[in-house]
Each structure stands twice: as C-alpha cells, then as structure tokens.
N, C-alpha and C positions, 0 to 999 in steps of 0.2 A: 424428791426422793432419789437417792443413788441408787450405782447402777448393784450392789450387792444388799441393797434394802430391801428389795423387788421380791427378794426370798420372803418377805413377811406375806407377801399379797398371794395366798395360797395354804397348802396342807404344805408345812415345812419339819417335821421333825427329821431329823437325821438320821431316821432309820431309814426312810425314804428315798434318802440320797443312794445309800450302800445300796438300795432294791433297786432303784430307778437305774443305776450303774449296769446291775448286775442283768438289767432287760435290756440293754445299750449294747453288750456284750454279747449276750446270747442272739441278737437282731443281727450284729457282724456275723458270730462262729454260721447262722443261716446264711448268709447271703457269702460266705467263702464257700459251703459245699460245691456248688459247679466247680470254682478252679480244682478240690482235693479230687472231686470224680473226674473232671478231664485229664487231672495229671495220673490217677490210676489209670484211668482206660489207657491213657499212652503209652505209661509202664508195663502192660501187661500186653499191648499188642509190642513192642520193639522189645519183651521179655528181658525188660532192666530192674535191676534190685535198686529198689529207691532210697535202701538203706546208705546205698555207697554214695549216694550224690550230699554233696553240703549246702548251707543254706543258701549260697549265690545260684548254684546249680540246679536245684529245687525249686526257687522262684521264676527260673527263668527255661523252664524244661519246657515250656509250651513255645510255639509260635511268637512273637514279641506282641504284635497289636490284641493276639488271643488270649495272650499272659497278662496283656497290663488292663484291659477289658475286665476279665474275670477277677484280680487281683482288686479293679478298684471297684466292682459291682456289689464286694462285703459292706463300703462304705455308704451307696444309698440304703440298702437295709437296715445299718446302723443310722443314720436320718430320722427313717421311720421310727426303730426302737427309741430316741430323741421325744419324739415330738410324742408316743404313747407312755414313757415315763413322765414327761412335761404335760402331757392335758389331763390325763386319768389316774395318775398318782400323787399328782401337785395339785391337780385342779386350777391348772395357770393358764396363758396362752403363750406359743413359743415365745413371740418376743420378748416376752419379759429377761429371758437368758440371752436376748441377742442386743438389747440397746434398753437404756434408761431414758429417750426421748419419747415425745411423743409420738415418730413413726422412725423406720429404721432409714439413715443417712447413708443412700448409694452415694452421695458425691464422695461422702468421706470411704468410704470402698473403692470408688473408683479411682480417686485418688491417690489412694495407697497403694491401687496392684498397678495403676500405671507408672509413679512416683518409685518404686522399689525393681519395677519391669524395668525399665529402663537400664536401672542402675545394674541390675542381674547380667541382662544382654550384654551391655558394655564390657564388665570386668570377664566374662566367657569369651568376647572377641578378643577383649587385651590379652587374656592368657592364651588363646593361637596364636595371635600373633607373633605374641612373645616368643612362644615354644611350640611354634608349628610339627616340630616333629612327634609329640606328643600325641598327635591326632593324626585322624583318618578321615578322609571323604566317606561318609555313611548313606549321603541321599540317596534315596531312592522314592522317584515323585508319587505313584501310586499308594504306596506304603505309607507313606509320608500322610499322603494328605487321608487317608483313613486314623493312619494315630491323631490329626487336627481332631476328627472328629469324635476319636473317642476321647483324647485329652480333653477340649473346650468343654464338654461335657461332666466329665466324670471328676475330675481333678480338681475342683470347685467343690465338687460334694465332699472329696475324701478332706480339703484343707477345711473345708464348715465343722466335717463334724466333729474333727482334732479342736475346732477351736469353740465350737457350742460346749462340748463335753469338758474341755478343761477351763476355757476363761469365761465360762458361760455358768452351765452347769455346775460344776465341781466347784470355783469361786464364790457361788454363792452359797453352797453346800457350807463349804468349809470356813466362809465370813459368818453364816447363821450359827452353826458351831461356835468357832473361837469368839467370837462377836469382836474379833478386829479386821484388818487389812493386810497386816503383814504375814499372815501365818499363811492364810487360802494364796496368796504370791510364793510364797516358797510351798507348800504343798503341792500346788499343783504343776508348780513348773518341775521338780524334783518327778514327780508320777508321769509327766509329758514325755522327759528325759528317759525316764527309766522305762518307759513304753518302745521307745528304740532301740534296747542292748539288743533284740534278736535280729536286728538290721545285720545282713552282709557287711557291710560298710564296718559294725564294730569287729567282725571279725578278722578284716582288712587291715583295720588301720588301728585295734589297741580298743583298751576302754578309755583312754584319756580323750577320746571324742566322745565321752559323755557329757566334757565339759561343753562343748559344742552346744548336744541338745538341751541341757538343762538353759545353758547361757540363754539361746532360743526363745523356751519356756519363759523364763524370767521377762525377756522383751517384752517379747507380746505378752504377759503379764501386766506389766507395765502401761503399756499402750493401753490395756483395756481397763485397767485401775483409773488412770489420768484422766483419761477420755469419756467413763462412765459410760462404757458400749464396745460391742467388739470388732463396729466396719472395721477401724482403720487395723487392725489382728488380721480380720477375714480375708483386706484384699493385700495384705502383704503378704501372709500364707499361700495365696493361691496364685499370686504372680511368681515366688519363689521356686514352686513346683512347678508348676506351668511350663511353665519358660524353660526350665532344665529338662522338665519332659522331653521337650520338643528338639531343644540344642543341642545336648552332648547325653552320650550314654555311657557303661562301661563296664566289662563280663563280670564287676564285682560291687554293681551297686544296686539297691530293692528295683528300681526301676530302670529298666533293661528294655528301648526301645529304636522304633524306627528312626532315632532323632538323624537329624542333620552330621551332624559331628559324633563320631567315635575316644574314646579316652584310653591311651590304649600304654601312657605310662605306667609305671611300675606305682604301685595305691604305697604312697607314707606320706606320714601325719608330722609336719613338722612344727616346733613352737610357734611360729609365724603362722601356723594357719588357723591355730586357736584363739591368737591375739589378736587378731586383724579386726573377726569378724566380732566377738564377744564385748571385748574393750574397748574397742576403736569405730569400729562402723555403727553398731548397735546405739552406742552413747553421743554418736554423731548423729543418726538418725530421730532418736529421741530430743534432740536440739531442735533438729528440724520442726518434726511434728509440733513441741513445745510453741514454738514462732509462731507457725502454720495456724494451731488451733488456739492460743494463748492460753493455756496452760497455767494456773497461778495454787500456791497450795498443796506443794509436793508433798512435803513432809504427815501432813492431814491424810492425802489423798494414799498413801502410800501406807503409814505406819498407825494411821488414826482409826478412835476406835468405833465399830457400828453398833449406832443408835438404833431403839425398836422406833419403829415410825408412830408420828400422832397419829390419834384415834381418825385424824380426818383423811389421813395422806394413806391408811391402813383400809379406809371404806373399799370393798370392791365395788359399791354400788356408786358410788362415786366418783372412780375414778373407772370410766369402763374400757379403757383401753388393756387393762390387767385382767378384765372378766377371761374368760378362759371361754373359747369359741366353741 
C-alpha cells in the first residue's frame, strides 16, 4: 500500500480533512497566546502603540531566545491538534500520515538533516567568506548556548508539523479527493507557499520569493511522493532551519536570534537567488536522493492515479500497524 493509500485505512471523507485542519489551527492560534500576552504586557509597560510596529518588528519585540521560545511553543500545540485530528476524527494512528513502511526510517531522517546540514553550513560560511562585510560577530556564549537549547528542541517540532500537515496530512486529504498524485503535489505545495506571505522576509524582499516557498513546497513534495514517507521531508526541513537558527540572523527575518553571525546587508532578491536554489540545487538534490534510495517509477509515482486498496490491504484488522492506538 502507498504512502497516500493509507488515507483509506480509517474515517476518510473530506469533510474531515477541512475539520481536522481547522483543529490544527485552532491548537496553533492556542499555543501562540503566551507570545500575543507577553508582547501586550511589554507594550503596555514601555507604553508603545503596537499599531506603529511592522511585521519584522512585532515578531521580534520580545527578547530574542523569549521571542523565538514563545513564537515556536504555537507549533507543539499544533503537534497535539495533529495527532487529536489523526486518532479521534480519522480513527488512524499518526504514523500512517508519517511513513508507508512498516515503522518510521530514522536513518533516512537522519540522513537527510545531516546530508542537507552540511550542505547549509557550508554555503553560510562561503557567503562570509566571500562577503565578510556583510556580517557581524553576533556570539554571545551564554545566549548562545540557551537558543542550543531551545532550538534542538523546539525547531524539529515547528519543521514536523509543516511537514505532517502538508505532505502528510493534506497529501493524503487531497490524493483521497482527486484520486490522483499530481493534484495533492501542487495543492499543497501552492497552500505551504501561500502559508509564508505574512513572513517578514516577503515584505523585505517582494512576493517574487513566493516562488521560493512554493519551489520548497514542491520538493519536499516530491521527496515524500517518491519515497512513499516523509523522513527524508522531515530531516531536510529541520536541518534547514536549524542550522540557520543557530548561524546567521537578521533585523528582517521570522526568526531573529542569538545566532552566531548577524546579516546586516541591505535584504534584495535577486534572479540568482531564485534560480539557484529552486532549479538547480533542488533538482540536484533529488538526483541525489533518486541514487541514494533508487528511486524507479517517476512518472507513476508522481502523475499516477490512486487506486482504492483490496479488500485485504484495506483490513484494519489485518494489518495492525494502521490500527489507531
């Protein structure tokens, strides 16, 4: 059974989906209250109108390790709302939205955030290098190693649950739907994209860095179509962020931290940095993976259409790894 058949082994109508979404959501809008109440209390003791601050300004009005603490604490809430849309309105068990194998493949997680870590760290050092005066010495060891601990932590949950919710969740929503492949790959990488316009960053640099996040979306679509699971998604999302957490920051990006390195040139977007990563690295990276995992069946796995599963491979009683815990 693939990984977006997996939708049959459960209560799957698509109204379900729109619900289980809309508890996803409302689990975030809960678990973001601390940051809106910290950032009023601060507003109303330092007597600032919050009206005048912008979205860069707003996110990062708290302390830095306090901002990015509270900022990413909406995402285990959101976890939760995951896992009570997935067992109590599916009647599933998570895994089913996390891997079509029979248990979920940390190698191939770790794999990926170390395979992609790497690569990240790298091209961060070549661009100091290159243009040292773009940056600033930001360390600060104390600080520092408190963001370690709220990063390692917390930044694994917020890149899970971007990736349960869209190539998990939503993919299978939306392959039970269409009853193909290609639609839930451009749906949700489109809705992943369009989840980022209230980013800083698009204010900085244009909406033409939406092609960015969609391009993104589409990858790790990709990845988790091929693959029939979301490790190799999960641990490239969280080494992306990760790692940027910790390295470089900058007074106009969501996440504004203790990092090592400050970014302190002038924010523009230029063709080169839309092409690089979307056309060139992405389509490189996917060669890799393709090698890595052998990969055969693009065309099927990608544009082909989902089959209801037999009556055998549909048993929950059968197949009890699908039973819902």
């Amino acid at each position: 059974m693939n990984f977006i058949q997996q939708a049959y082994n459960g209560k799957n109508e698509f109204w379900r989906y729109l619900v289980g979404s809309l508890i996803i959501f409302a689990a975030a809008m809960v678990g973001q209250a601390p940051f809106t109440i910290a950032v009023f209390v601060k507003a109303i003791k330092e007597k600032k109108n919050l009206m005048s601050l912008d979205e860069a300004a707003m996110m990062s009005y708290l302390e830095p390790n306090l901002n990015i603490f509270l900022l990413l604490l909406s995402f285990a809430f959101g976890l939760f709302g995951i896992w009570v849309a997935v067992k109590f309105l599916h009647k599933q068990a998570l895994k089913v939205i996390i891997t079509a194998r029979e248990k979920i493949d940390w190698k191939r997680f770790g794999f990926a955030f170390l395979f992609w870590g790497i690569i990240s760290v790298g091209m961060i050092l070549f661009d100091y290098s290159s243009n040292p005066d773009n940056y600033v010495w930001n360390f600060e060891l104390n600080r520092f190693l408190v963001l370690c601990v709220i990063a390692i932590v917390l930044v694994p949950i917020q890149t899970s649950v971007e990736e349960l919710v869209f190539r998990g969740y939503l993919m299978q929503g939306f392959g039970f739907l269409a009853k193909n492949r290609w639609f839930p790959l451009i749906m949700t990488s489109v809705i992943f994209g369009g989840m980022h316009i209230f980013n800083p960053e698009v204010g900085k640099l244009g909406y033409s860095i939406m092609i960015y996040y969609i391009g993104t979306g589409l990858f790790l679509g990709i990845l988790t179509l091929m693959d029939e699971g979301t490790e190799l998604a999960l641990g490239f999302h969280a080494a992306n962020n990760l790692f940027t957490a910790l390295l470089v920051t900058a007074n106009w990006t969501a996440f504004q931290t203790h990092s090592i390195l400050k970014d302190v040139s002038e924010p523009t977007l230029e063709f080169i940095d839309l092409v690089l990563p979307v056309f060139i690295i992405y389509p490189i990276l996917l060669f890799i993976f393709a090698k890595v995992y052998k990969w055969r069946n693009w065309k099927e796995k990608l544009f082909g259409k989902i089959e209801i599963p037999s009556q055998d491979s549909n048993d929950l009683n059968a197949i009890g790894e699908f039973k819902a815990e």
